[in-house]
VEXGU-40873 format. One record per atom (N, C-alpha, C): atom name; x, y, z. Coordinates in Angstrom, 2 decimals. Layout:
N
  name       xx       yy       zz
    CA        X        Y        Z
...
END
This chain:
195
  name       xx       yy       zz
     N   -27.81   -39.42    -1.76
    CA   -28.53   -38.16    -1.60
     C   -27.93   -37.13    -2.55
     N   -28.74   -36.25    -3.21
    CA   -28.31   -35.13    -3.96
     C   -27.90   -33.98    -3.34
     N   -26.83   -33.24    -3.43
    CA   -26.67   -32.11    -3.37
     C   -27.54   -30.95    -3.29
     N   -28.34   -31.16    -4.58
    CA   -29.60   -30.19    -4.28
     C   -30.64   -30.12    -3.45
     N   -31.52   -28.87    -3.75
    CA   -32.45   -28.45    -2.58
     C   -33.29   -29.50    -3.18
     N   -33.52   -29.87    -4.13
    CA   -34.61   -30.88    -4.48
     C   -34.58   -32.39    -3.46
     N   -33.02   -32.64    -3.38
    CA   -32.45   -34.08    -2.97
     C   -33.09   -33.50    -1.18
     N   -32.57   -32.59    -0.69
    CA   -32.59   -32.23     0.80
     C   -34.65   -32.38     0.47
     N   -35.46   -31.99    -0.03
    CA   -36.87   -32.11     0.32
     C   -36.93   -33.36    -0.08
     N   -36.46   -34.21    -0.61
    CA   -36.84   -35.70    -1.20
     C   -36.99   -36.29     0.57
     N   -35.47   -36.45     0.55
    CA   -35.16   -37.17     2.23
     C   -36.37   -36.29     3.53
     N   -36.41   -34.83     3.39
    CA   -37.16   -34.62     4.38
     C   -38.72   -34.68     4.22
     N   -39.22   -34.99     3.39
    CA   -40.59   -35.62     3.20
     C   -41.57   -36.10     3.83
     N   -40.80   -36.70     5.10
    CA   -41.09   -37.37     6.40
     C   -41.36   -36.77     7.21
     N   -41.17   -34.94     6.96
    CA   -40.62   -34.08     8.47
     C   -42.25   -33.79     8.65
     N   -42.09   -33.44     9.83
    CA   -43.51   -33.38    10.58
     C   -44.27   -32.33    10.15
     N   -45.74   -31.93    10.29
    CA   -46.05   -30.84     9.94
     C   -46.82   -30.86     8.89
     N   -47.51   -30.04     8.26
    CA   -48.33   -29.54     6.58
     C   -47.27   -28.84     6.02
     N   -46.50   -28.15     6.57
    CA   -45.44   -27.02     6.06
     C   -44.73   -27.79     5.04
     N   -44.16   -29.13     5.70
    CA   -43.57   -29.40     5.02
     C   -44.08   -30.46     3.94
     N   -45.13   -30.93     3.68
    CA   -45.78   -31.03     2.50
     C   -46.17   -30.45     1.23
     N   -46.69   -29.14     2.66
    CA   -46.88   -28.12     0.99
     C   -45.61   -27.82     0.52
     N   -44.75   -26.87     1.17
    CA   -43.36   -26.52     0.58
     C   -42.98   -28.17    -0.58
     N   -42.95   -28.97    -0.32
    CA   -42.75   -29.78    -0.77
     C   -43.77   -30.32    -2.18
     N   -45.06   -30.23    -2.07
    CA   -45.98   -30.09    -3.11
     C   -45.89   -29.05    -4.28
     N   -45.31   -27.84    -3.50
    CA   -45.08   -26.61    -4.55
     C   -43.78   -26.86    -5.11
     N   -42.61   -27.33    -4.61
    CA   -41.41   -27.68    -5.29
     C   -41.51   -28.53    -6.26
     N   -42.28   -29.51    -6.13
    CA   -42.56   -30.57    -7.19
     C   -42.67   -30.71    -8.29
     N   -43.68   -29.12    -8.14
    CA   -43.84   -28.36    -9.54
     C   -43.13   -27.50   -10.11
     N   -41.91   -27.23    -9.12
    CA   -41.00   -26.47    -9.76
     C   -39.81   -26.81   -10.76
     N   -39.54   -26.32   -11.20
    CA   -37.91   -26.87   -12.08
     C   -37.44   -26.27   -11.72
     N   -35.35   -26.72   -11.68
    CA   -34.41   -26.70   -11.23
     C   -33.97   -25.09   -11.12
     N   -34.71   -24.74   -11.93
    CA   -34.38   -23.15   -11.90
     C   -34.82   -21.88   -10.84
     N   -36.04   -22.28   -10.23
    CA   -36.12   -21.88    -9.11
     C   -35.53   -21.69    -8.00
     N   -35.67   -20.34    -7.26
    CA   -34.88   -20.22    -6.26
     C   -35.81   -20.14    -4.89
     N   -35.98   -20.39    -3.78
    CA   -37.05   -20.73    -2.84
     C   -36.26   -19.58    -1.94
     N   -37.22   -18.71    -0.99
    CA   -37.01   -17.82    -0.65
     C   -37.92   -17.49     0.60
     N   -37.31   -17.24     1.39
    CA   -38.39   -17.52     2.72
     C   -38.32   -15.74     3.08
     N   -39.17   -15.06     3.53
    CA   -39.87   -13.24     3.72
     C   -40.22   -13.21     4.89
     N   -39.62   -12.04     5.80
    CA   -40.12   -11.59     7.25
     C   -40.16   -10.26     7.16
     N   -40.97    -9.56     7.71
    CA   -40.93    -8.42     8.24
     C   -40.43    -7.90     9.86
     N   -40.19    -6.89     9.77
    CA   -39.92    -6.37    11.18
     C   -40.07    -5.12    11.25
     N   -39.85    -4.93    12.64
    CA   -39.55    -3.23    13.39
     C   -38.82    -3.28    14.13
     N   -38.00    -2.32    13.81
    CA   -37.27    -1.98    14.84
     C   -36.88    -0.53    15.40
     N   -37.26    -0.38    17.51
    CA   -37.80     0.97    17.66
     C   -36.79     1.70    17.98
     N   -37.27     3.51    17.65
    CA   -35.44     4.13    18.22
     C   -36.17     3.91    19.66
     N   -35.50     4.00    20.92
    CA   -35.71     3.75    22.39
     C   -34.94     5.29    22.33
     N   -35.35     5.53    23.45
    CA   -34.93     7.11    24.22
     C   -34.44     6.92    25.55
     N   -33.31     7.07    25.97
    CA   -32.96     6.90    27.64
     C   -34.06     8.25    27.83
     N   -34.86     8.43    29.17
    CA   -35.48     9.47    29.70
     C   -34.84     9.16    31.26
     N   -34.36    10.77    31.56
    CA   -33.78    10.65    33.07
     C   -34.53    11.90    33.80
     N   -35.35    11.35    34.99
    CA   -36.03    11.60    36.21
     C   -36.01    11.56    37.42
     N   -36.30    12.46    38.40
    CA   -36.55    12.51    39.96
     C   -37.11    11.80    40.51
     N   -37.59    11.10    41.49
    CA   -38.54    10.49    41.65
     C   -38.32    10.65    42.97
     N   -39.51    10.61    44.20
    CA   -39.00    10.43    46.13
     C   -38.93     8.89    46.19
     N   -37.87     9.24    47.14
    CA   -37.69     7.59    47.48
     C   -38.84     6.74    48.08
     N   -39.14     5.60    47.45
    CA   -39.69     4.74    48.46
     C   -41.29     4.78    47.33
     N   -41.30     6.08    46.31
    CA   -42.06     5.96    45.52
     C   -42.03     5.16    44.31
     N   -43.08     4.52    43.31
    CA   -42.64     4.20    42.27
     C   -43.01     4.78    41.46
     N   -41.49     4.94    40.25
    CA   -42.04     6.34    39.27
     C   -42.84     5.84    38.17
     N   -43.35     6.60    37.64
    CA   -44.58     6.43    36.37
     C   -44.07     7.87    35.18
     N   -43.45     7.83    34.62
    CA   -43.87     8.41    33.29
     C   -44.62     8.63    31.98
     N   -44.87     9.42    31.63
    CA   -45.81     9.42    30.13
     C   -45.76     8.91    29.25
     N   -45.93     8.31    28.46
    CA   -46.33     7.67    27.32
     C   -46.73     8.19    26.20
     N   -46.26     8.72    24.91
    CA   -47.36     8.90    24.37
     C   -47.88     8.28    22.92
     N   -47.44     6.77    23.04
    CA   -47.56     6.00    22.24
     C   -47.68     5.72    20.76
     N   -46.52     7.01    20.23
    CA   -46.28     7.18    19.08
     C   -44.41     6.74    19.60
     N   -44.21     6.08    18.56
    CA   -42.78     5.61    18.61
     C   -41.96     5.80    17.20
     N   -40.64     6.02    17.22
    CA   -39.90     6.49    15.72
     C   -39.86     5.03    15.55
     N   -39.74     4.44    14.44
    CA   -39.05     3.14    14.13
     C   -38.52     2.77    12.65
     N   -37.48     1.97    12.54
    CA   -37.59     1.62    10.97
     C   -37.87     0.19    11.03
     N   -38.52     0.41     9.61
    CA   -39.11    -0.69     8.87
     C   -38.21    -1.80     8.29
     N   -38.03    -3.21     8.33
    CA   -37.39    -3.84     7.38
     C   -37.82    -4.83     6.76
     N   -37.23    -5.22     5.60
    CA   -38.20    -6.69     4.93
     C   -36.66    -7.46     4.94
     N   -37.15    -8.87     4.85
    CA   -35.82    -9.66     4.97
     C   -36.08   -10.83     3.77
     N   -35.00   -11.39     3.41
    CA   -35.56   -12.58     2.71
     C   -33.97   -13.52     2.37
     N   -34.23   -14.75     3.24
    CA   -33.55   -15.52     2.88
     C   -33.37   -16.89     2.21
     N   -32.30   -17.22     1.18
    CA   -32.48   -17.85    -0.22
     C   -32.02   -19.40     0.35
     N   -32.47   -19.98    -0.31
    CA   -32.53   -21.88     0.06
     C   -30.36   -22.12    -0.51
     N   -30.07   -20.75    -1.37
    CA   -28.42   -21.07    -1.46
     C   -27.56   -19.95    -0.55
     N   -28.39   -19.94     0.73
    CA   -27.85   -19.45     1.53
     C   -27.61   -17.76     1.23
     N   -28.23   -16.95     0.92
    CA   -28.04   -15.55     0.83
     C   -29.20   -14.67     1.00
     N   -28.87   -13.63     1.59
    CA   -29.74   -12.86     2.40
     C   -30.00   -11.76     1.59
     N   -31.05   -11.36     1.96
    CA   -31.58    -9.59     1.14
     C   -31.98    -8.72     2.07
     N   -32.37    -7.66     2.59
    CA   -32.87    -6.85     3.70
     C   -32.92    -5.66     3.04
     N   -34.17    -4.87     3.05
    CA   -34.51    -3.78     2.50
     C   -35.06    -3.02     3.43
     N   -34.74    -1.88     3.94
    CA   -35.28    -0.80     4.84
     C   -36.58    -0.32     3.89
     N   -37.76    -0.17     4.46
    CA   -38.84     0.26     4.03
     C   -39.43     1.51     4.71
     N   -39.56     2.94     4.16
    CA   -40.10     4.29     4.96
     C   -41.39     4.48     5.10
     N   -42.26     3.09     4.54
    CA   -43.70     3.58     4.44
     C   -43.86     2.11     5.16
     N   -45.59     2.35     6.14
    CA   -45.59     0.90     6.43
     C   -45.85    -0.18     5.38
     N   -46.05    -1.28     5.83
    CA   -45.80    -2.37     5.29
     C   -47.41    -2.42     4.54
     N   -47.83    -2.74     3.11
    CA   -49.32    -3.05     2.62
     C   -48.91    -4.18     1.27
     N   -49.60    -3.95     1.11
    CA   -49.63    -4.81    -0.53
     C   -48.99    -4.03    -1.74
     N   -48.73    -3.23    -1.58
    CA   -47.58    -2.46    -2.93
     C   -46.37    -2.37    -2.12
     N   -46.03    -2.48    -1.31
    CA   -45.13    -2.74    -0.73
     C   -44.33    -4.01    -1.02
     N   -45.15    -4.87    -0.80
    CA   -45.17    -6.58    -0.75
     C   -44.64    -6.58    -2.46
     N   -45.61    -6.33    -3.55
    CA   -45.37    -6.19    -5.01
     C   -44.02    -6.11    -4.91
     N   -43.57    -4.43    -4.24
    CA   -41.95    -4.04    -4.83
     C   -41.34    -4.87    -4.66
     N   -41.71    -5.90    -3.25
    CA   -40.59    -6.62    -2.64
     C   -40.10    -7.44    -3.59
     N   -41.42    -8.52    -4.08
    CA   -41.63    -9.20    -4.62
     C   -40.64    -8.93    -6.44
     N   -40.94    -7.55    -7.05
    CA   -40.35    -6.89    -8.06
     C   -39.09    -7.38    -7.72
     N   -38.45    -7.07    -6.58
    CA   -36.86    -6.61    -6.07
     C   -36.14    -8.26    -5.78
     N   -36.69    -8.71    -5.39
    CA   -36.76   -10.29    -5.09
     C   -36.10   -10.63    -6.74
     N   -37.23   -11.34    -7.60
    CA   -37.01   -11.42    -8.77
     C   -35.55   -10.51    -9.60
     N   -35.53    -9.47    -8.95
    CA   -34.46    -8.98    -9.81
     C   -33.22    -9.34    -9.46
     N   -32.96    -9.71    -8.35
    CA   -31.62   -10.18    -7.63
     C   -31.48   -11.70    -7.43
     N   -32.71   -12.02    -7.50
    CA   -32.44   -13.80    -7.57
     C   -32.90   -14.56    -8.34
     N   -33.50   -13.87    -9.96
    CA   -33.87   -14.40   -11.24
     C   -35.20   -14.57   -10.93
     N   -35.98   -14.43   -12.15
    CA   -37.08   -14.25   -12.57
     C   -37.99   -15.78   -11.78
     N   -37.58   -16.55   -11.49
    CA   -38.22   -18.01   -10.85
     C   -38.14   -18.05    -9.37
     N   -38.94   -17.46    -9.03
    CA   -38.93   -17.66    -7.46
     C   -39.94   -18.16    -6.61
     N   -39.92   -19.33    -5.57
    CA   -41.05   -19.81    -4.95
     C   -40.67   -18.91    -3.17
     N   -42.09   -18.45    -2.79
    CA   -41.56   -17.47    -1.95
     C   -42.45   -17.82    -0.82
     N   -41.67   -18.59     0.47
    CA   -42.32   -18.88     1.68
     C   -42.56   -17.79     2.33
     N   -43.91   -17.37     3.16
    CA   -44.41   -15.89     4.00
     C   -45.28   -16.46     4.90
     N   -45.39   -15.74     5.75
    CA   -46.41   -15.84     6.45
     C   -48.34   -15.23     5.97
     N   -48.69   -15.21     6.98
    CA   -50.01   -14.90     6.84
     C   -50.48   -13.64     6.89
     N   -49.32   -13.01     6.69
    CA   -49.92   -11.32     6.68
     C   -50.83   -10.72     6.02
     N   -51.67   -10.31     6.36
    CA   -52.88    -9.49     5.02
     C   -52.12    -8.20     4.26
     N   -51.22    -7.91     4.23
    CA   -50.32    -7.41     2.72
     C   -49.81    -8.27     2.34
     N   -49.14    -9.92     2.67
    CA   -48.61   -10.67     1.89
     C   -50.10   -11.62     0.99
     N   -50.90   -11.38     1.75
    CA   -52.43   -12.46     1.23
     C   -52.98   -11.63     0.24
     N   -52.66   -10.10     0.42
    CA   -54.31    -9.32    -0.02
     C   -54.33    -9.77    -1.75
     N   -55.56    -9.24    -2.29
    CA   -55.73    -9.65    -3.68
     C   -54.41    -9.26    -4.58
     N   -54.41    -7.76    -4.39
    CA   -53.08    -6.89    -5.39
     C   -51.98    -8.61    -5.42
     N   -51.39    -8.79    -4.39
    CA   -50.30    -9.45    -4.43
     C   -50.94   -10.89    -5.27
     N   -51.82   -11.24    -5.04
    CA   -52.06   -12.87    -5.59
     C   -52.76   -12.17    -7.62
     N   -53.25   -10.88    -7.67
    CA   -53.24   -10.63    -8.68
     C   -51.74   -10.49    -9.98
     N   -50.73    -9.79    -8.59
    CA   -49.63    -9.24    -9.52
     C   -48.48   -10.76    -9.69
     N   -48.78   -11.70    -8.98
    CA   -48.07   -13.30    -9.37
     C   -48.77   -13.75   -10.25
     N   -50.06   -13.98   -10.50
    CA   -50.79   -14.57   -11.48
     C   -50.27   -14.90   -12.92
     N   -49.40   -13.92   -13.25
    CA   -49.16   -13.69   -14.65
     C   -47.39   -13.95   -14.73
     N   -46.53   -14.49   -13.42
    CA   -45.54   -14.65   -13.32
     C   -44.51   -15.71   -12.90
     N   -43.97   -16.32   -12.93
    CA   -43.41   -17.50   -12.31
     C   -42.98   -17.22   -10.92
     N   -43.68   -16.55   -10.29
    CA   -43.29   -16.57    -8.82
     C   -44.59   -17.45    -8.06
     N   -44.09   -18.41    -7.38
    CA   -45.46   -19.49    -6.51
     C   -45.14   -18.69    -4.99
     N   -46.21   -18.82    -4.58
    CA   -46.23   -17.89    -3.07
     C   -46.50   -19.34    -2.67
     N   -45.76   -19.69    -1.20
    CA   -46.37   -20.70    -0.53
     C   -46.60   -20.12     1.15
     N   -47.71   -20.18     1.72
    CA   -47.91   -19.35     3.04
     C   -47.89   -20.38     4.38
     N   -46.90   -19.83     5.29
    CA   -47.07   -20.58     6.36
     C   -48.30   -20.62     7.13
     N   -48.06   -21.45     8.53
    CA   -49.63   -21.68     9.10
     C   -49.45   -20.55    10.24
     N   -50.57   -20.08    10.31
    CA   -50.82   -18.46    10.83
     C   -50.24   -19.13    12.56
     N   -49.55   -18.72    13.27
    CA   -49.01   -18.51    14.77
     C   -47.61   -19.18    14.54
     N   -46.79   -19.08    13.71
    CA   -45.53   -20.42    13.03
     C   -44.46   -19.80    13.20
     N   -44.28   -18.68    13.67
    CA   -42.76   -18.34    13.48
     C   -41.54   -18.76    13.64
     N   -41.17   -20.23    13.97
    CA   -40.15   -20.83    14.75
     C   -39.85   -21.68    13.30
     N   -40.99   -21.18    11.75
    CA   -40.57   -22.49    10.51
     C   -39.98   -21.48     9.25
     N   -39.99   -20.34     9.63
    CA   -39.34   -19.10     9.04
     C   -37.87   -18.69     9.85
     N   -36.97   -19.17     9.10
    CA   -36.08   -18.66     8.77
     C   -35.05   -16.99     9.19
     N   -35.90   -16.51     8.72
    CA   -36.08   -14.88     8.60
     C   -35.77   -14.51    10.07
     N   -37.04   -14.94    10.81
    CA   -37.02   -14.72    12.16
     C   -35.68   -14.92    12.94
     N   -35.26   -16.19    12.43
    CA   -33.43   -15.77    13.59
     C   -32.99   -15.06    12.73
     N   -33.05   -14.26    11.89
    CA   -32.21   -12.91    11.72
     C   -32.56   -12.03    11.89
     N   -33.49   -11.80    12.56
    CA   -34.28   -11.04    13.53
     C   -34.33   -11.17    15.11
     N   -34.23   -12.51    15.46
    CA   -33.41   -12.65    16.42
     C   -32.00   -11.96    16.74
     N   -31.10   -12.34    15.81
    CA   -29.85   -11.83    16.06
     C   -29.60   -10.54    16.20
     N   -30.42   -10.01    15.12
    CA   -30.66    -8.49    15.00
     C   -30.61    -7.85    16.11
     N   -31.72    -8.13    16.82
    CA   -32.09    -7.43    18.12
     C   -31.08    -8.11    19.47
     N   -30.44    -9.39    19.54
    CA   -29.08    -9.69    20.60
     C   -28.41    -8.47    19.80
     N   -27.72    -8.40    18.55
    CA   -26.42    -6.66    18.06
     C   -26.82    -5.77    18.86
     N   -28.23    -5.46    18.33
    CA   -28.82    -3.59    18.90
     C   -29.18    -4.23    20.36
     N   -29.25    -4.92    20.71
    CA   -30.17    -4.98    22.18
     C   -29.39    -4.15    23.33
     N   -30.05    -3.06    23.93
    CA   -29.32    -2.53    25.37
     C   -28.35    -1.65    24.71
     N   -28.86    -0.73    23.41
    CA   -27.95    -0.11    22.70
     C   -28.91     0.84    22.17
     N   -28.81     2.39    22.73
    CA   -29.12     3.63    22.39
     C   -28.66     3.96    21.42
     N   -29.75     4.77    20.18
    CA   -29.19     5.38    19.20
     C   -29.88     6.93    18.89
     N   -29.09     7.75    18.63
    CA   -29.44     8.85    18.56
     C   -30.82     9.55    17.38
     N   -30.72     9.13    16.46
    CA   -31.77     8.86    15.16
     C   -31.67     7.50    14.90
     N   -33.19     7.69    13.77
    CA   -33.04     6.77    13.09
     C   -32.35     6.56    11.98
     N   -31.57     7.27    11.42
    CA   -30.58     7.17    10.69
     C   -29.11     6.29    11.45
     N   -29.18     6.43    12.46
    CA   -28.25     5.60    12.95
     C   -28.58     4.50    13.71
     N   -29.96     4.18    13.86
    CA   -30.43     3.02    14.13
     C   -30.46     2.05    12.71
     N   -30.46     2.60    11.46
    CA   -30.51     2.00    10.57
     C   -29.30     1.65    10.07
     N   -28.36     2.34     9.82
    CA   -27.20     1.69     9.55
     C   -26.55     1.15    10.41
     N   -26.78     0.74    11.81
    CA   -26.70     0.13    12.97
     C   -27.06    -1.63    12.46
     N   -28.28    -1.00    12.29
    CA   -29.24    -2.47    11.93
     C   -28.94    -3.60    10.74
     N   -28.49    -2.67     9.41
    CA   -28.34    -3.43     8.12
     C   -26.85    -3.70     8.47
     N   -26.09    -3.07     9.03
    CA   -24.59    -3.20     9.28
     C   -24.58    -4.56     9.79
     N   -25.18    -4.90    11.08
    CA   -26.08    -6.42    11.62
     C   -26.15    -6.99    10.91
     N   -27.15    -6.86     9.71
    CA   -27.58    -7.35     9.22
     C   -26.66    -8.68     8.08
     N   -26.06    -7.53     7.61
    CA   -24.93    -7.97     6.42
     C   -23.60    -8.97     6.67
     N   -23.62    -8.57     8.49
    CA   -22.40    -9.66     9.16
     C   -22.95   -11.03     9.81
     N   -24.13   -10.92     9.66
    CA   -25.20   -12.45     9.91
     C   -24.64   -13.21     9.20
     N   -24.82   -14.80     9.64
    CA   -24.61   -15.83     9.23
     C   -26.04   -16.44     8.44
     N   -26.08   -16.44     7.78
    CA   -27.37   -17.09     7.05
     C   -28.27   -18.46     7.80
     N   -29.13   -18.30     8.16
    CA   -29.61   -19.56     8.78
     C   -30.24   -20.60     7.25
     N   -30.01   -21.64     7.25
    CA   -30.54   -22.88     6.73
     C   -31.83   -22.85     6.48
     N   -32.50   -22.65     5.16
    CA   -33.88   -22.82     5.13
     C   -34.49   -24.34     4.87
     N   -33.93   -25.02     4.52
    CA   -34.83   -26.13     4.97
     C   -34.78   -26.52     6.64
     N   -33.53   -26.04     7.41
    CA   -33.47   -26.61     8.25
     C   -35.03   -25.89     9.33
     N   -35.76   -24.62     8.81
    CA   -36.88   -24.71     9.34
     C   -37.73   -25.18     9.02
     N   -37.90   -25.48     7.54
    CA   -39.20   -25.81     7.21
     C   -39.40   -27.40     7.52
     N   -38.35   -27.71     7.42
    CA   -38.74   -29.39     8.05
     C   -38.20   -29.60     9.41
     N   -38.86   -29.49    10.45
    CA   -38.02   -29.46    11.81
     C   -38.11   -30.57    12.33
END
């Protein structure tokens, strides 16, 4: 068996699923120079302790008013084990996705094959227009899949750090979060895509 990510998709070839065909169909076509890169998004909300009266024996109900502070993050982790996480202030669309995509390439070389989900800013045209002309291959998971991304247990973990943990802004929910972020252990990307 090889060392490389090529040798690890040779042997898992077998693994169950389309995921791991295609991932495997798109590598095929790749050369050694590529770096494979699996993309999640998240939120994460500031929470507010609220403290109230209530008569005993009643159950209390408070207001809502269904606007929530939160920050934004994009994640992306590399098939040689290294992580990226970018706080984002605007929501998530398709120029968004581009920068990522821009920022991606600049930190992990111009050759990148980039596993995502099914998001309509990771699908919309802009994004399949602005690869067209670039050596980046988008390969998209199957829409309800989150358990073949990667990303997601560091998003998991994320939220066990902050979980049951008040923060005063979001400025300190954020350096809360990437602080998390940066002391993560990298999860294994083939070890989702071929399960």
């Amino acid at each position: 068996m090889e060392d490389s990510p090529a040798g690890v998709l040779q042997i898992r070839r077998t693994c169950a699923g389309g995921v791991a065909r295609r991932v495997q169909k798109k590598y095929d076509c790749l050369d050694d120079e590529y770096t494979i890169l699996t993309v999640d998004q998240t939120r994460q909300v500031l929470s507010k302790l609220i403290y109230a009266w209530f008569p005993e024996g009643e159950r209390p109900s408070l207001p809502v008013t269904g606007k929530w502070k939160s920050i934004k993050l994009l994640g992306a982790v590399s098939d040689g084990g290294e992580t990226f996480f970018l706080p984002c202030e605007v929501n998530f669309n398709s120029d968004t996705t581009i920068r990522l995509l821009d920022t991606l390439q600049t930190k992990f070389g111009k050759k990148i094959c980039v596993v995502l989900d099914n998001a309509s800013y990771f699908t919309a045209n802009n994004v399949q227009d602005f690869v067209e002309d670039t050596p980046i291959e988008l390969c998209y998971l199957p829409r309800g899949s989150p358990e073949l991304n990667p990303t997601e247990e560091c998003w998991r973990k994320l939220n066990q750090v902050l979980g049951n943990r008040l923060f005063d802004d979001l400025d300190e929910l954020r350096d809360a979060a990437l602080t998390a972020l940066k002391n993560l252990e990298p999860p294994e990307v083939f070890t989702y895509l071929c399960p």
